[in-house]
N, C-alpha and C positions, 0 to 999 in steps of 0.2 A: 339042329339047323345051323350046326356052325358057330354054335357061340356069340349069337351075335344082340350086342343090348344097343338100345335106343333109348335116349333121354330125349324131353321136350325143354329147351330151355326158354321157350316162348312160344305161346300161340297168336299174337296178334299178327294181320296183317292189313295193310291195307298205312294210308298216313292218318284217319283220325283215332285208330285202336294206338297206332306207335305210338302218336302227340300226348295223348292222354294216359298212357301206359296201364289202360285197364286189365291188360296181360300181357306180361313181358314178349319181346321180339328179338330175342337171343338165340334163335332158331334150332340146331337139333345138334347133337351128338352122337356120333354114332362107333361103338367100339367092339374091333373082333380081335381074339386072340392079342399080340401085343402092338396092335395097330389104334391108334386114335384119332379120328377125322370130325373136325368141325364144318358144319354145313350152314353156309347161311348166314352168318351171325352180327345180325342189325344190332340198333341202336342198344345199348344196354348188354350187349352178349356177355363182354368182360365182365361188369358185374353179375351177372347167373352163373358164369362160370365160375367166379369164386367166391359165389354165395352157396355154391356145389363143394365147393374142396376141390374142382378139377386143376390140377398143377398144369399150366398151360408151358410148360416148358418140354412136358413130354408128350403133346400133340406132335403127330406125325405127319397130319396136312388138312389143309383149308380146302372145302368147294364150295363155289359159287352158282348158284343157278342161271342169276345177273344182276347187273349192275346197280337196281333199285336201291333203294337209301333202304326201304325196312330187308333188303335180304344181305346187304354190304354196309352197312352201315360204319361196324366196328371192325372192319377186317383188317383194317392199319394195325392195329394197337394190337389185336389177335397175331397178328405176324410178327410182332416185337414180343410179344411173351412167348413165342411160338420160340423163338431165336436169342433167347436173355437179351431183348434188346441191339440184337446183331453183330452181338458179339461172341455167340455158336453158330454159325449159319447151320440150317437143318431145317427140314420138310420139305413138303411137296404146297403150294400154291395151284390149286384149279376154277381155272373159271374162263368166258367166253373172253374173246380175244375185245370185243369192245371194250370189256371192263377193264384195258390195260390202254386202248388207244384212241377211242371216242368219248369225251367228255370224262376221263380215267378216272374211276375209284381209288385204282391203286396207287399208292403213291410214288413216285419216281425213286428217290434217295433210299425205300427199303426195298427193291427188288430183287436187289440181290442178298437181301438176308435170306430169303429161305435157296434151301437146296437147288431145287428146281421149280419153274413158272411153267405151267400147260396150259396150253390153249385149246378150250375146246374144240371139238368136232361135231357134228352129228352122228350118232348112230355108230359108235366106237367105244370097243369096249379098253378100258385101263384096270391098273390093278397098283395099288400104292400098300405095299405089306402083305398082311392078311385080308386087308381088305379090298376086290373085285367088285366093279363097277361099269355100267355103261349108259350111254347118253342114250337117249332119245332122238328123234324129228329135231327141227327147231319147231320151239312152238310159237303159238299165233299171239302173239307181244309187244310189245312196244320199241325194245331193246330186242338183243341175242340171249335168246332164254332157251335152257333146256329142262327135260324130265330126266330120273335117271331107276335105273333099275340095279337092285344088289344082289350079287349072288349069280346063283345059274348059268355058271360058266361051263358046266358038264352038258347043258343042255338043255337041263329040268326047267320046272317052272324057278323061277328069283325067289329068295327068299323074303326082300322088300321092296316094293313098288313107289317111285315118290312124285306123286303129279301136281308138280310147282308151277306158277302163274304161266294162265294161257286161257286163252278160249275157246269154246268146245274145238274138236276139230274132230271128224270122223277117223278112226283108229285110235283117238285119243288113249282109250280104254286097252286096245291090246298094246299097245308102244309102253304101257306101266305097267302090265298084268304082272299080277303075284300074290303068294301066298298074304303077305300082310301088306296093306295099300295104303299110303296118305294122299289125299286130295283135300289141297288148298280152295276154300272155301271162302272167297273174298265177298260174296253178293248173297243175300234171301235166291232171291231172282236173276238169271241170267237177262244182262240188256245188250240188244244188238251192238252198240258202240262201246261198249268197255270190254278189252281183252282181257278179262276175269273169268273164272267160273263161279255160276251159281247153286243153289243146293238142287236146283233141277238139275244139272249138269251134274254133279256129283253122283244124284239118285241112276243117274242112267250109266255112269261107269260104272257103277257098283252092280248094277244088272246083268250089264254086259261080259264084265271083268270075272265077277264070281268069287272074289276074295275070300280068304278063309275069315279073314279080319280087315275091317275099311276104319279108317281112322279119319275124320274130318278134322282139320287144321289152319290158322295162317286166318284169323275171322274178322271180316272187317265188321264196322259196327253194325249193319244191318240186321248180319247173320248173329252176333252177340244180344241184339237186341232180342231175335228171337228165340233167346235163349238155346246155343247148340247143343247140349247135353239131352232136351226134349226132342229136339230134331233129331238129331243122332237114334233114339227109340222110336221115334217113328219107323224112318228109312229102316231100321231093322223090319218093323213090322211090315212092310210093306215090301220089304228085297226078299227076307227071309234068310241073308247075311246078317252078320254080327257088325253092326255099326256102331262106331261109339267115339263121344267129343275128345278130343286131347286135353288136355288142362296143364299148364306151369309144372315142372318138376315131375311130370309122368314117366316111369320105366316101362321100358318092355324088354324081357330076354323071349329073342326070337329064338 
C-alpha cells in the first residue's frame, strides 16, 4: 500500500483536552517513501516531534486543515525547523487561503522561508513528492476547513481517508472513503449548533464508508470522558468494522 506510515503525535481536540494537555495535540505525521508531511500541528507539535527523534529540518511540507489554534497552533515555529530557521528555504506550506489572510495564523516575516505557500481548493488533487493528496468539499465549520483523502490517484479506493472538523453533512462518508479512515471525534453526542462531529456521526460514516480500519481521533473531553478506547469496541461490535481509539505516539504502516 505504498509504504505509507502514520504516527499520531496527538489526539486531543477540541480547547479543554488542548488547555489541560490530557493528550497531546501535536497532530499527525504522515510518511511515504522519502517524502515527509506534518499535518495539523497544534499546540505542543514541536515538542512531540522531538520527543520522536523526528529532525524537522528534513520535513518536506506542512498541511493545514485550518486555521483553529489546536490544528495550527505551532505551525510558525514547524516552518522555521522546517527551514533551519529560514536560512534553507525548502518545503511546501498547505493550507486554506484564510489561514494566510483572515485573522492569519501564518506569520507574515516567515512566508517566504518555505519553498512554496498553496492555497487550498476544494476538491483538487496535489501531490508534494511521494506523497499524493486531495481535498475534499469544504466542510460545514466555522472557518475554511477541508477533509482530505491519500492515495488513489490510479483510481482505486485511497489508501487513507482523514475526516477533520465538520458537521455531519450528507456525502460526508463518501468525500473520505478509504481503506483506512480517521474521523475527528470532538462531541459523545452530535448537537445541532456546534460544527463538530459526534460519535453518532462517526458511527454512521463508518457504516456507510465500510472502511477496512476506522480510527476515531482529535477527542474532546466529553468523548475522553467516555472513555474512547470502550467506545471504539463498541462501534466495532455494532458496525462489524474494525474501530479502534488512537492514542499519543501510535503507528500504523499502511
Amino acid at each position: 500500500m505504498g509504504g505509507m506510515r502514520l504516527t499520531f503525535m496527538g489526539t486531543a481536540g477540541a480547547r479543554f483536552m488542548v488547555m489541560k494537555q490530557l493528550t497531546a495535540s501535536g497532530g499527525l505525521y504522515l510518511e511515504e517513501g522519502n517524502t515527509r508531511l506534518a499535518m495539523d500541528p497544534g499546540p505542543g507539535a514541536v515538542v512531540q516531534y522531538a520527543k520522536r527523534k523526528v529532525d524537522l529540518s528534513r520535513l518536506s511540507g506542512i498541511l493545514l486543515s485550518h486555521r483553529h489554534l489546536d490544528h495550527a497552533g505551532d505551525v510558525n515555529v514547524m516552518i522555521e525547523g522546517m527551514t533551519d530557521g529560514g536560512f534553507h528555504p525548502q518545503g511546501t506550506l498547505f493550507c486554506p487561503g484564510d489561514a494566510l489572510d483572515t485573522d492569519p495564523v501564518v506569520l507574515e516575516y516567515l512566508r517566504g522561508f518555505p519553498r512554496e505557500v498553496v492555497r487550498l481548493q476544494p476538491c483538487t488533487r496535489y501531490r508534494l513528492g511521494d506523497i499524493s493528496f486531495s481535498t475534499s468539499p469544504r466542510h460545514v465549520h466555522g472557518v475554511e476547513t477541508y477533509g482530505f483523502t491519500f492515495g488513489g490517484e490510479d483510481g482505486g479506493l485511497p489508501t487513507l481517508g482523514w475526516v477533520t472538523d465538520s458537521k455531519y453533512y450528507d456525502g460526508i462518508a463518501q468525500d473520505h472513503r478509504a481503506e483506512v479512515m480517521l474521523i475527528h471525534t470532538v462531541l459523545a453526542r452530535s448537537r445541532p449548533e456546534l460544527p463538530h462531529l459526534g460519535l453518532d456521526d462517526a458511527e454512521r460514516i463508518v457504516r456507510e464508508a465500510q472502511p477496512r480500519l476506522a480510527l476515531i481521533t482529535h477527542f474532546g473531553m466529553t468523548v475522553w470522558r467516555a472513555r474512547p478506547w470502550e467506545v471504539a469496541a463498541e462501534l466495532s461490535q455494532r458496525t462489524g468494522v474494525d474501530v479502534r481509539a488512537a492514542r499519543d505516539g501510535m503507528r500504523l504502516d499502511l
